[in-house]
GUMARLUM-992039 format. One line per field, with one value per residue (C-alpha): x, y, z; residue number from 1. Coordinates in nm, 2 decimals, always signed. Example, Ala and Ser with C-alpha at 12.3 -4.5 7.8 and 13.67 -1.06 7.14 Angstrom:
x <- [+1.23|+1.37] .
y <- [-0.45|-0.11] .
z <- [+0.78|+0.71] .
num <- [1|2] .
***
This chain:
x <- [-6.15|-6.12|-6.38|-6.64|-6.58|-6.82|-6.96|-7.16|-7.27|-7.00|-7.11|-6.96|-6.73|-6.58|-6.48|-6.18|-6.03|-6.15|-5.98|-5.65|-5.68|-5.75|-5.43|-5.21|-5.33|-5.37|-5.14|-4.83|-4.87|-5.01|-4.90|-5.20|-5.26|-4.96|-4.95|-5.03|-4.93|-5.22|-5.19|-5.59|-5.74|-6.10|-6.35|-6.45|-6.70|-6.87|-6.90|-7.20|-7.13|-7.20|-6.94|-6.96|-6.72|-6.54|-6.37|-6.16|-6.17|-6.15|-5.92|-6.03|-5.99|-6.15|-6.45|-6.64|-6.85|-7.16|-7.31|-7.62|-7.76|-7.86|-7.49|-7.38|-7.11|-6.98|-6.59|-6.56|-6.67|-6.31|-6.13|-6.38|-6.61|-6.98|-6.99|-6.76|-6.85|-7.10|-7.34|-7.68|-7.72|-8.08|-8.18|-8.09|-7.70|-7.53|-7.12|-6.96|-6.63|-6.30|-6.26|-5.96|-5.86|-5.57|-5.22|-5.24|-5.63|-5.57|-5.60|-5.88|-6.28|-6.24|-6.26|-6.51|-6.75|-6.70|-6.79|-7.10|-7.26|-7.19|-7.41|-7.66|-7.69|-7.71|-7.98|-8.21|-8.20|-8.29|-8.01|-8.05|-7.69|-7.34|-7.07|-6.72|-6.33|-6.11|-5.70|-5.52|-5.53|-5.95|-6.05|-6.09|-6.32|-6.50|-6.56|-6.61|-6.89|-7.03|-6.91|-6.78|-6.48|-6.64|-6.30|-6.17|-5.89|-5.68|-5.38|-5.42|-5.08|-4.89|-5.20|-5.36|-5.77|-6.00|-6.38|-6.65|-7.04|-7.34|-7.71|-7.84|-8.00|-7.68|-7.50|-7.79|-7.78|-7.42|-7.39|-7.63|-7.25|-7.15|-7.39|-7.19|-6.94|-7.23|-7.31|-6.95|-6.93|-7.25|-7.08|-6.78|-6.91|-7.11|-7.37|-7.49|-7.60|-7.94|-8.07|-8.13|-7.78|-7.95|-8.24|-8.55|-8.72|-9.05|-9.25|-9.13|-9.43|-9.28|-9.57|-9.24|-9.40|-9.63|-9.32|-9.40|-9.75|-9.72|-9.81|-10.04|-10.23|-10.30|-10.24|-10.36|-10.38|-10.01|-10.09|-10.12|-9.78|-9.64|-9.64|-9.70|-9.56|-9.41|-9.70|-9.92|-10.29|-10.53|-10.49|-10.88|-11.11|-11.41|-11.68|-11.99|-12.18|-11.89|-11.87|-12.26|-12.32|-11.99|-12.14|-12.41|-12.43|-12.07|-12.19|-12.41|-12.14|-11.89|-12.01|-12.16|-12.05|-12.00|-12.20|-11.94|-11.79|-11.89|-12.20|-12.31|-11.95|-11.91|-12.27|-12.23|-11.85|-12.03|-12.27|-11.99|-11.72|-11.96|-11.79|-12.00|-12.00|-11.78|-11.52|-11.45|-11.24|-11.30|-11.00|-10.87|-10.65|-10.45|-10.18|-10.34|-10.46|-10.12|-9.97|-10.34|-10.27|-9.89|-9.82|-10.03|-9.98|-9.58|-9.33|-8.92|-8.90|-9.13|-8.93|-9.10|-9.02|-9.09|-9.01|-8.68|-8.77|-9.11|-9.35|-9.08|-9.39|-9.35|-9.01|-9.06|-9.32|-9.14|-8.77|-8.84|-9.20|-9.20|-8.81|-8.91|-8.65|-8.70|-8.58|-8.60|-8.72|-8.47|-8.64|-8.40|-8.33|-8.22|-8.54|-8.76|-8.85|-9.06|-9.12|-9.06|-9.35|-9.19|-8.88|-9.13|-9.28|-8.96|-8.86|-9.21|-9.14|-8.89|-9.17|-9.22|-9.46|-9.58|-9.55|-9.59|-9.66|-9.75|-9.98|-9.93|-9.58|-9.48|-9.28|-9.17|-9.57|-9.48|-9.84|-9.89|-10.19|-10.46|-10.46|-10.06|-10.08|-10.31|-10.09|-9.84|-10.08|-10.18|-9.85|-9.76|-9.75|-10.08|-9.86|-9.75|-9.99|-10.00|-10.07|-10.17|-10.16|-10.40|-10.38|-10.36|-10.51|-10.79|-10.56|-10.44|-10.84|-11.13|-11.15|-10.76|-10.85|-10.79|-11.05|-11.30|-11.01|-10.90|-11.22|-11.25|-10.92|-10.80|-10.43|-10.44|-10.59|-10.61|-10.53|-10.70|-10.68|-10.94|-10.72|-10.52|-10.80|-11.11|-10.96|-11.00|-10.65|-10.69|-10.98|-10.81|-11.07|-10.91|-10.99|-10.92|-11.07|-11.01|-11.16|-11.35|-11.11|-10.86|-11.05|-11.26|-10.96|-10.90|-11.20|-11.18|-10.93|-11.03|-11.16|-11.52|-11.51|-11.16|-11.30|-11.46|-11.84|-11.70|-11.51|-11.80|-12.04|-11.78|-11.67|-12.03|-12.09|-11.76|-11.84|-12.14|-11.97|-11.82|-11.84|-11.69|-11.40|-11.35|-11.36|-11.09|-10.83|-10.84|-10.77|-10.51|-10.32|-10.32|-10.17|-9.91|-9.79|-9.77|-9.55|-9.30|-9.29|-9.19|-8.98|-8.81|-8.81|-8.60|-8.29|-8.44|-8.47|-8.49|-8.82|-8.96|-9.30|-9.56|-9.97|-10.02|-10.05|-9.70|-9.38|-9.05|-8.73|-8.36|-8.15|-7.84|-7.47|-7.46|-7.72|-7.61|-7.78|-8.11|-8.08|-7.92|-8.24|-8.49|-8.35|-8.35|-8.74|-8.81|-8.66|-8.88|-9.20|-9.20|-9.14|-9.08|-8.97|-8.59|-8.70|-8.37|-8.45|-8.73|-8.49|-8.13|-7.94|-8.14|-7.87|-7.89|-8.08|-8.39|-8.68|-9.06|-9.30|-9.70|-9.91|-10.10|-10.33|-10.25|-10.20|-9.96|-9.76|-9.65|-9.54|-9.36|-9.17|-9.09|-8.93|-8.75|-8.57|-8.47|-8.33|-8.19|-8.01|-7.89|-7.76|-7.58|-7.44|-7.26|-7.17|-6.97|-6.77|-6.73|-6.51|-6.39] .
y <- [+2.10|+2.14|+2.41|+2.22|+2.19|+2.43|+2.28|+2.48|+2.57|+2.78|+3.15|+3.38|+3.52|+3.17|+3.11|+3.31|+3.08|+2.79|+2.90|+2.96|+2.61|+2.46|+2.61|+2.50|+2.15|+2.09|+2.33|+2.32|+2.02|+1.78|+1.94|+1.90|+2.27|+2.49|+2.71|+3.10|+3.45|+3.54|+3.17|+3.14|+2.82|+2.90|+2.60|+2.52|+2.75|+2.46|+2.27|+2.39|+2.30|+2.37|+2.42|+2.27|+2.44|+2.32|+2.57|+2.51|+2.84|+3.08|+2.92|+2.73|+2.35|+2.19|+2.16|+1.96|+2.02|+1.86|+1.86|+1.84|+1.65|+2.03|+2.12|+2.16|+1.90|+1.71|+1.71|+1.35|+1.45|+1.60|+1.24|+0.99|+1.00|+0.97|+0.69|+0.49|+0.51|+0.25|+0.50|+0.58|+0.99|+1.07|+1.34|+1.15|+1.12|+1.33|+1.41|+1.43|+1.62|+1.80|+1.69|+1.90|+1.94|+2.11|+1.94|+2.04|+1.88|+1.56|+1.24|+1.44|+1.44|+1.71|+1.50|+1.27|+1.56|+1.66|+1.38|+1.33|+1.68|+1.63|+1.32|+1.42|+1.71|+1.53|+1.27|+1.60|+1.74|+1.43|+1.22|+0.85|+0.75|+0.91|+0.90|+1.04|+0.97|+0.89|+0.88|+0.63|+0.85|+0.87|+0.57|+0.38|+0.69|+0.63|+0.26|+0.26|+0.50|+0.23|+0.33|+0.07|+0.10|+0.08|-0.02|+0.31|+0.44|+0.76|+0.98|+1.29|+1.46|+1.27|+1.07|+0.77|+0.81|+0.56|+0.62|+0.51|+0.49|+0.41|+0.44|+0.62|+0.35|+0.12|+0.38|+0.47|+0.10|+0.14|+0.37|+0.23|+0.02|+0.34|+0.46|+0.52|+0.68|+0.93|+1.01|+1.11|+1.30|+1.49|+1.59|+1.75|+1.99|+2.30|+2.15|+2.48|+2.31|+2.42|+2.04|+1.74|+1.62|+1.27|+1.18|+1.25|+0.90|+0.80|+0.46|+0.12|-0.13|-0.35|-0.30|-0.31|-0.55|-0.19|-0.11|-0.45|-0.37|+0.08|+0.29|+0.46|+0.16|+0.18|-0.24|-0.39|-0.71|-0.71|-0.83|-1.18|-1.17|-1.15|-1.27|-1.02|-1.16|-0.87|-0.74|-0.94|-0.88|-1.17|-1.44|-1.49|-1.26|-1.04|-1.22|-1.25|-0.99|-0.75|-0.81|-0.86|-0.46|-0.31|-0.44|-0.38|-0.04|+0.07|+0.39|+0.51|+0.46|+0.58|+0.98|+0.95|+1.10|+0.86|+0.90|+1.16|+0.96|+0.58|+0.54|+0.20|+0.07|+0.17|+0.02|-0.29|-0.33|-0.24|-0.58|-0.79|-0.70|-0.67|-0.32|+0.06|+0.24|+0.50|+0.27|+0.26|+0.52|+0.43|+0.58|+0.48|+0.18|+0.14|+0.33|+0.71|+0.64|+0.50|+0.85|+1.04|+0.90|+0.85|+1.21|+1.35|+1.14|+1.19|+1.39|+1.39|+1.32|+1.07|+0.69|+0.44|+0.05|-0.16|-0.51|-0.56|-0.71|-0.60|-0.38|-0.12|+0.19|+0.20|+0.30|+0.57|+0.74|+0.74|+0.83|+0.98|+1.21|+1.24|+1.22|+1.00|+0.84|+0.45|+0.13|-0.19|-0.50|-0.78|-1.10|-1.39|-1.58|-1.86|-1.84|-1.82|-1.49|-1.59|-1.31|-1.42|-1.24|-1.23|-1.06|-0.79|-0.77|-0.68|-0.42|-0.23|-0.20|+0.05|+0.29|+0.38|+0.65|+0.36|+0.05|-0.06|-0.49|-0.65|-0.93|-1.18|-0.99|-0.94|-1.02|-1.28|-1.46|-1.52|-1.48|-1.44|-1.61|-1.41|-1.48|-1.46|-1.08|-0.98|-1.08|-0.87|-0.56|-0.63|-0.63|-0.27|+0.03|+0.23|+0.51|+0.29|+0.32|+0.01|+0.01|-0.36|-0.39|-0.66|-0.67|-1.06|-1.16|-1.34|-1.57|-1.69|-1.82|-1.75|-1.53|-1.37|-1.04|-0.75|-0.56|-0.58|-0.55|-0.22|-0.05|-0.14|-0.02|+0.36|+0.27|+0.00|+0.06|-0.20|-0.09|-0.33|-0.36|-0.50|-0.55|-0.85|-1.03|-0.93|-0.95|-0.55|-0.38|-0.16|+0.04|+0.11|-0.02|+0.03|+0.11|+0.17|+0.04|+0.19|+0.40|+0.69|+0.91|+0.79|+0.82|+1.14|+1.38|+1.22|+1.20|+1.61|+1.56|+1.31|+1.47|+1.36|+1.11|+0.95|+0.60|+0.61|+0.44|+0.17|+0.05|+0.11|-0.07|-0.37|-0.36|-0.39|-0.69|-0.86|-0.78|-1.00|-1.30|-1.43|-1.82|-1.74|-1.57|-1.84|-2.11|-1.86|-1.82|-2.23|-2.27|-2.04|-2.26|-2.53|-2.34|-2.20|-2.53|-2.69|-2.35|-2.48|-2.79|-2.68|-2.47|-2.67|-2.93|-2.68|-2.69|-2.30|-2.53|-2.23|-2.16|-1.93|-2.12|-1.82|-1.80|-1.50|-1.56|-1.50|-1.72|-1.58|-1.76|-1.71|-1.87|-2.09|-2.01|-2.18|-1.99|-1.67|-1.36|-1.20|-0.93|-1.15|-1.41|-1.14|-0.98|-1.31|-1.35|-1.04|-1.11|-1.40|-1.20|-1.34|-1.05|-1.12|-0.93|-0.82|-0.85|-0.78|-0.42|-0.49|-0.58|-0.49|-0.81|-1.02|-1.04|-1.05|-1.35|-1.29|-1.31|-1.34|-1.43|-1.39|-1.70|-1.79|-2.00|-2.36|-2.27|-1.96|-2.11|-2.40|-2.15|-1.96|-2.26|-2.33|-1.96|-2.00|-2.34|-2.14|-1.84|-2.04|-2.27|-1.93|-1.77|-2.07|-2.11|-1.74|-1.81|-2.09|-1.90|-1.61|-1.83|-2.05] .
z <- [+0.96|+0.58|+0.37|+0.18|-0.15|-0.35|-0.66|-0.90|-1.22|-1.36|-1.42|-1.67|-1.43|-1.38|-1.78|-1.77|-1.51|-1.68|-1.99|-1.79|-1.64|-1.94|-2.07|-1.80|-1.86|-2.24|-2.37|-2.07|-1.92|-2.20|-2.47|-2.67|-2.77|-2.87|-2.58|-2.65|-2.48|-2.30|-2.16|-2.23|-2.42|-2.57|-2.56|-2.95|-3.09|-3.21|-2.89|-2.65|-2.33|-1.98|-1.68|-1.34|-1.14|-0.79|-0.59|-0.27|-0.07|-0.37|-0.59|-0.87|-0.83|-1.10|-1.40|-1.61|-1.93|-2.02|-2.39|-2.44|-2.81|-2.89|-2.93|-3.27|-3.22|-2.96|-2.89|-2.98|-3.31|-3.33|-3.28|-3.37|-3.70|-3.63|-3.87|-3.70|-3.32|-3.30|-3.11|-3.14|-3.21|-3.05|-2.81|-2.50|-2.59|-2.34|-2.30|-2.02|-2.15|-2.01|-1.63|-1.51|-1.21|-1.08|-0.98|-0.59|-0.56|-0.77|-0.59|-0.34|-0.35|-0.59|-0.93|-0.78|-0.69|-1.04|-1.17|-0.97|-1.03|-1.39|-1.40|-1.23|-1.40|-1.70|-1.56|-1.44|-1.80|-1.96|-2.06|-2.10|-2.22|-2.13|-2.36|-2.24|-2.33|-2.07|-2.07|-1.84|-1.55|-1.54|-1.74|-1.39|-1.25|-1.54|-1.52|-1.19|-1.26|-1.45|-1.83|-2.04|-2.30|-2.70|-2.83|-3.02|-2.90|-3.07|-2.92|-2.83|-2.73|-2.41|-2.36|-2.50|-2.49|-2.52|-2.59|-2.31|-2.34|-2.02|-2.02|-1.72|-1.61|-1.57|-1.37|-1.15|-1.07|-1.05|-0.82|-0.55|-0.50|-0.34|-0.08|+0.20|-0.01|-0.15|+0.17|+0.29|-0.07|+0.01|+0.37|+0.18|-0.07|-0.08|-0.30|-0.55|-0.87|-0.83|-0.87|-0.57|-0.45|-0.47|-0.75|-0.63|-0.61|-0.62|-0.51|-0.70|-0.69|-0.99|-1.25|-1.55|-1.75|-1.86|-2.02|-2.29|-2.34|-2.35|-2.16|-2.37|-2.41|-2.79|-2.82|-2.49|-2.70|-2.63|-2.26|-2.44|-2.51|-2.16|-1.78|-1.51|-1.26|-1.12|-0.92|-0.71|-0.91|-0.86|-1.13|-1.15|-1.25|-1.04|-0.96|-1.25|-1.03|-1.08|-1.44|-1.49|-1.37|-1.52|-1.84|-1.87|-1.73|-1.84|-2.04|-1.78|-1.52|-1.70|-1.74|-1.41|-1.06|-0.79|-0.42|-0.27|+0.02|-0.08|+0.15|-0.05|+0.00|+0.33|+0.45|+0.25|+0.43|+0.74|+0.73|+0.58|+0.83|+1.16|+1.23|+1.24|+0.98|+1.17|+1.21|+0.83|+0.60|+0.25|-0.02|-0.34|-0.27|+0.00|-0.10|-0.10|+0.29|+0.35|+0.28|+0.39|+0.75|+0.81|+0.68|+0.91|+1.18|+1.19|+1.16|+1.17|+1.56|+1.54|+1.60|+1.36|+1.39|+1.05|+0.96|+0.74|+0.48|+0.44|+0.16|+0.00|+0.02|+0.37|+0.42|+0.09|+0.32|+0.63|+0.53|+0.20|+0.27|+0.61|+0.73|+1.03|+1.28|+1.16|+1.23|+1.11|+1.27|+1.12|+0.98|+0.94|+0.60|+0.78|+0.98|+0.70|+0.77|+1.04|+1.36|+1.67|+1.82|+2.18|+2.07|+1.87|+2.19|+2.41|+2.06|+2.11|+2.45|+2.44|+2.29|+1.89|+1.76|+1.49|+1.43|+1.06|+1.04|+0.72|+0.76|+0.55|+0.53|+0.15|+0.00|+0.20|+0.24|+0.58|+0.82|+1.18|+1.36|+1.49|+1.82|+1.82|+1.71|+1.93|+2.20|+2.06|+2.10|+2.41|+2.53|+2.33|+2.49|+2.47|+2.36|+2.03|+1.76|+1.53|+1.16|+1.04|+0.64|+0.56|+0.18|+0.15|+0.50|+0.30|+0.15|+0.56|+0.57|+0.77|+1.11|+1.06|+1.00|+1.35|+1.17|+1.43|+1.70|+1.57|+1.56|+1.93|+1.99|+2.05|+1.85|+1.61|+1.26|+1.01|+0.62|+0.35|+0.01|-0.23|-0.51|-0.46|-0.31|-0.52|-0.82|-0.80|-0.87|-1.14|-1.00|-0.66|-0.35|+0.03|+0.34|+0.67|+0.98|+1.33|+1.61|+1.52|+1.68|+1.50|+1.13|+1.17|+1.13|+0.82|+0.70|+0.75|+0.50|+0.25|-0.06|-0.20|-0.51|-0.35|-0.55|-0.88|-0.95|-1.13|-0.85|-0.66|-0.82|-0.85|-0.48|-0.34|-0.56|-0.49|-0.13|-0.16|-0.31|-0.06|-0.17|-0.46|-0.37|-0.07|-0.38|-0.55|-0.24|-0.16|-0.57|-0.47|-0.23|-0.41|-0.72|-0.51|-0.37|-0.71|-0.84|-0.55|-0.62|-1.01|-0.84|-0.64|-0.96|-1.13|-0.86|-0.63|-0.35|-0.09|-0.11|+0.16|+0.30|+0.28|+0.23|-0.06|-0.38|-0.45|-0.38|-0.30|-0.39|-0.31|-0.63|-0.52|-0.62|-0.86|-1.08|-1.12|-0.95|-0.96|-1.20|-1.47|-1.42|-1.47|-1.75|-1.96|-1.83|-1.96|-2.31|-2.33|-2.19|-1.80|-1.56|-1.22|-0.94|-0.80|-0.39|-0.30|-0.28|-0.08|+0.26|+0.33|+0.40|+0.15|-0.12|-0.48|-0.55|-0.38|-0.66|-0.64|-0.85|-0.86|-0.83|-1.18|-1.31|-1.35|-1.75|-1.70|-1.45|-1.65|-1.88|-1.62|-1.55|-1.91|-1.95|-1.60|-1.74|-2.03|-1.87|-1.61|-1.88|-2.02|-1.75|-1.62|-1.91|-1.94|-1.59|-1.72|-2.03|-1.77|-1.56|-1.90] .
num <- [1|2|3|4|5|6|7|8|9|10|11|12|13|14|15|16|17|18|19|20|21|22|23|24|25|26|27|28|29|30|31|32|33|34|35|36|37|38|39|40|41|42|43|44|45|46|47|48|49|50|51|52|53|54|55|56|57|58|59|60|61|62|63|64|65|66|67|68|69|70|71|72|73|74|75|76|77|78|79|80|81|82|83|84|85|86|87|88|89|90|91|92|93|94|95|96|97|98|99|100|101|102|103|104|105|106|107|108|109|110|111|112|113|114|115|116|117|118|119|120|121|122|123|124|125|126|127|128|129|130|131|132|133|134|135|136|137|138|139|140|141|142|143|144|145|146|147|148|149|150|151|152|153|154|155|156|157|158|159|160|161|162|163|164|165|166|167|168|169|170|171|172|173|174|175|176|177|178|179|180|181|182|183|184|185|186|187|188|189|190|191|192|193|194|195|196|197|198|199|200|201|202|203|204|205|206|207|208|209|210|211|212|213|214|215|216|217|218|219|220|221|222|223|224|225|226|227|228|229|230|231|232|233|234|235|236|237|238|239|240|241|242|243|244|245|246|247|248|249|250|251|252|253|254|255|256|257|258|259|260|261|262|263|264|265|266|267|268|269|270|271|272|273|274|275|276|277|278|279|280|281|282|283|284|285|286|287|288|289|290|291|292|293|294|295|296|297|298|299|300|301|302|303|304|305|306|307|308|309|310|311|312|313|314|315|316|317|318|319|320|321|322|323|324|325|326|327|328|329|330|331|332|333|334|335|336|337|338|339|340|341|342|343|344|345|346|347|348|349|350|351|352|353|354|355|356|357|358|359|360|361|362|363|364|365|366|367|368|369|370|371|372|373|374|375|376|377|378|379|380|381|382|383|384|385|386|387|388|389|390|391|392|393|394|395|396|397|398|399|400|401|402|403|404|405|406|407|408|409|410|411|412|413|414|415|416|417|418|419|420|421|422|423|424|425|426|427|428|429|430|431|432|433|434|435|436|437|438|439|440|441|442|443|444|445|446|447|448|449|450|451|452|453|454|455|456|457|458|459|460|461|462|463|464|465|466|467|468|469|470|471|472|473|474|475|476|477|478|479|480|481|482|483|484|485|486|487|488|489|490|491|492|493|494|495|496|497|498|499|500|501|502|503|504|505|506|507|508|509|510|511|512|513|514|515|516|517|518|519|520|521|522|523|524|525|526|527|528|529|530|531|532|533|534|535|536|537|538|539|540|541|542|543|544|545|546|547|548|549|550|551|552|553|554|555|556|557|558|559|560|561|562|563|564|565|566|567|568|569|570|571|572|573|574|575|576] .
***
């Protein structure tokens, strides 16, 4: 078995060889350089940059520089006037410069490695566009990378060079191609960049359309100007109660400390649910108890099973947090997505620390009846904990939810959200319901003031209104079916059959993929969701979209016949 290829930041030591290689190449071999007597060529005073070094064994096998915007110059500037290279000159514009590697180790994993570390270290030190230039011999490295040739082209010695450009962004999508390859890269070096081998990634929940209106918030007015149909918020507003207190007691609320654990909310959940108050673990949305419980619950022997495709934060805490053993619980497109509850059955009988089911699954819509699910956990070994997210289970209609099952049970819990449903999302309600055997050593762990007092105040009264929600989630169904039938109007006549207020959508052929379709919504202020991400095997055209009012989503429509107009018509010069 071959060493491990050792890339790392080149230390001081390391320049002297560096130099020599350098020589060998630009000066001997290119002839680019008139070659000198100590056989050394010295990097431009004027270009900062820093080395990444590979060694095989303890011979020197290769670098790469990186210069960063704070260099006095970059080495383009040498070939290519400022003026005339079409790019933008901010603090984000990164180089990556010089890849050598040595004659014996071309054509290995040595120049790819290189490459890699160089990017990434780039990306960690805050780069948002690379700019490199490549000679015949690398261009395709380059490209594959994801850069793109900006037309200038000058000589340089034997070789012809030809200047290339990226944003981050595009080669981080880029490279998502190469996976598999990644992973065999990461088994062959000695990784000693003192940075992540992969980026470290946090939780995607869609939300982009933030990036329209600022983050900062100083022109919310700008929400009037886009769709936000990205994420899966209610498209009606609280109930009047809600509003009625938030209003007129918003000052007072506002500097004021919450009761420490929610003892209104949970009592008032309590009588509307017909469970003890035991039996309920109040948090901040459903996402902090999601990673409260599951990270204390497993660890990286634990064997997980989760539906595939299913709600993209479950598989973040399991693989990514926690490093559990999980597998995935295929759903078939041409089955709608539908589980067949008796092959889960024979699945969970093989034994799993946790199971994870979505219910109403997202983002697929797809629901499983009541009485069909707890068949399913009667059947499951005792052994097999069972985690039921309810976010949208009000939307499947009356007497659906396993709330009142779990708390009777010693291994299912139930995980609820008030925010899709309530019309609650951006003050963050959840909770979970189970045994109290299960929630007390969380509770040990749950910090006091986990949900603020407006939420409080708003999710008691919401609580309380039920006719008017119920009013809400039937307007809902009736919405969503029209947006299908537009849908469907439009030629996307695979439309997945689901009960949330969401639809999901596969495109056909003939319209191009997903990413091209959401980029022209954006330009025209409709964001909608990639949910190809969200399952492997889904493919590229796999899009939903959030369920709007009867005024919105006729606008939706009206941007989707645009952009769909758009991109079929690129589709056709591309081929022209």
């Amino acid at each position: 078995m071959h060493p491990k290829i050792k890339i790392a930041i080149a230390k001081k030591r390391d320049l002297k060889s560096i130099d020599t290689l350098r020589h060998s190449v630009y000066a001997t071999e290119l002839g680019q350089f008139e070659p000198s007597a100590e056989k050394s060529l010295h990097d431009r005073p004027e270009v900062e940059s820093t080395y990444i070094v590979a060694y095989e064994g303890d011979k020197l096998a290769g670098f790469v520089g990186i210069t960063a915007p704070s260099s006095p110059a970059y080495s383009i500037d040498h070939y290519i006037l400022r003026s005339q290279s079409g790019l933008t000159y901010t603090d984000g514009l990164f180089e990556i410069r010089a890849l050598t590697v040595i004659d014996q180790s071309r054509g290995t994993h040595v120049a790819p490695a290189l490459m890699y570390a160089a990017f990434r270290y780039a990306q960690e030190h805050g780069a948002r566009e690379l700019i490199a230039i490549g000679h015949r011999k690398v261009r395709n490295m380059y490209i594959r990378l994801g850069m793109r040739p900006r037309g200038l082209n000058f000589k340089s010695g034997k070789l012809d060079y030809e200047l290339l450009s990226a944003s981050v962004e595009s080669i981080e999508k880029e490279l998502t191609r190469f996976d598999n390859r990644l992973k065999r890269l990461e088994q062959l070096v000695d990784w000693q960049v003192a940075i992540p081998f992969h980026p470290e990634k946090v939780c995607y929940h869609g939300g982009a359309f933030f990036e329209a209106i600022g983050a900062t918030f100083e022109n919310l007015n700008r929400r009037n100007q886009i769709i936000n149909a990205d994420v899966l918020d209610a498209w009606f507003p609280p109930c009047s109660e809600s509003l009625k207190m938030l209003h007129e007691h918003l000052g007072w609320i506002m500097r004021t400390s919450p009761p420490n654990h929610a003892e209104g909310l949970v009592e008032t959940l309590s009588q509307a649910r017909g469970i003890r108050p035991e039996n309920i673990l109040p948090g901040g949305g459903s996402s902090p108890l999601i990673f409260l419980a599951l990270t204390q619950w497993l660890n990286p022997r634990s064997k997980v099973l989760i539906l595939n495709p299913m709600y993209g934060e479950y598989a973040h805490v399991l693989e990514k947090v926690v490093g559990c053993r999980v597998e995935r619980f295929k759903l078939y497109r041409e089955e709608n997505y539908e589980i067949d509850t008796h092959r889960l059955s024979e699945k969970l009988s093989e034994g799993f620390d946790l199971f994870v089911w979505v219910n109403p699954n997202s983002p697929t819509g797809q629901h499983v009846r009541r009485e069909k699910v707890e068949k399913v956990l009667k059947q499951c070994p005792a052994s097999t904990r069972v985690w039921i997210d309810e976010t949208y289970v009000e939307y499947a209609g009356d007497g659906q939810s396993l709330e009142s099952y779990a708390a009777a049970s010693e291994n299912v819990v139930v995980v609820k959200s008030m925010s899709k449903v309530y019309g609650l999302s951006g003050l963050r309600v959840g909770y979970l319901c189970g045994s109290a055997a299960l929630l007390n050593p969380l509770r040990q762990l749950t910090p006091p003031w986990t949900i603020s007092l407006p939420a409080q105040v708003a999710a008691v009264k919401a609580l309380k209104s039920p006719v008017y929600y119920k009013e809400k989630y039937e307007q809902t169904a009736c919405l969503r079916h029209t947006l299908a039938e537009e849908l469907n109007a439009l030629g996307i006549s695979e439309i997945i059959p689901g009960i949330g207020n969401f639809i999901l959508f596969h495109l056909p052929d003939t319209m191009g993929d997903g990413p091209t379709l959401i980029k022209a919504c954006r330009d025209k202020g409709l964001f909608i969701r990639d949910a190809s991400e969200m399952g492997a095997g889904m493919g590229d055209r796999a899009i939903r979209i959030a369920v709007k009012d009867e005024f919105l989503n006729r606008k939706m429509i009206n941007i989707l016949r645009i952009a769909l107009k758009e991109c079929n018509q690129r589709e056709v010069l591309s081929h022209a």
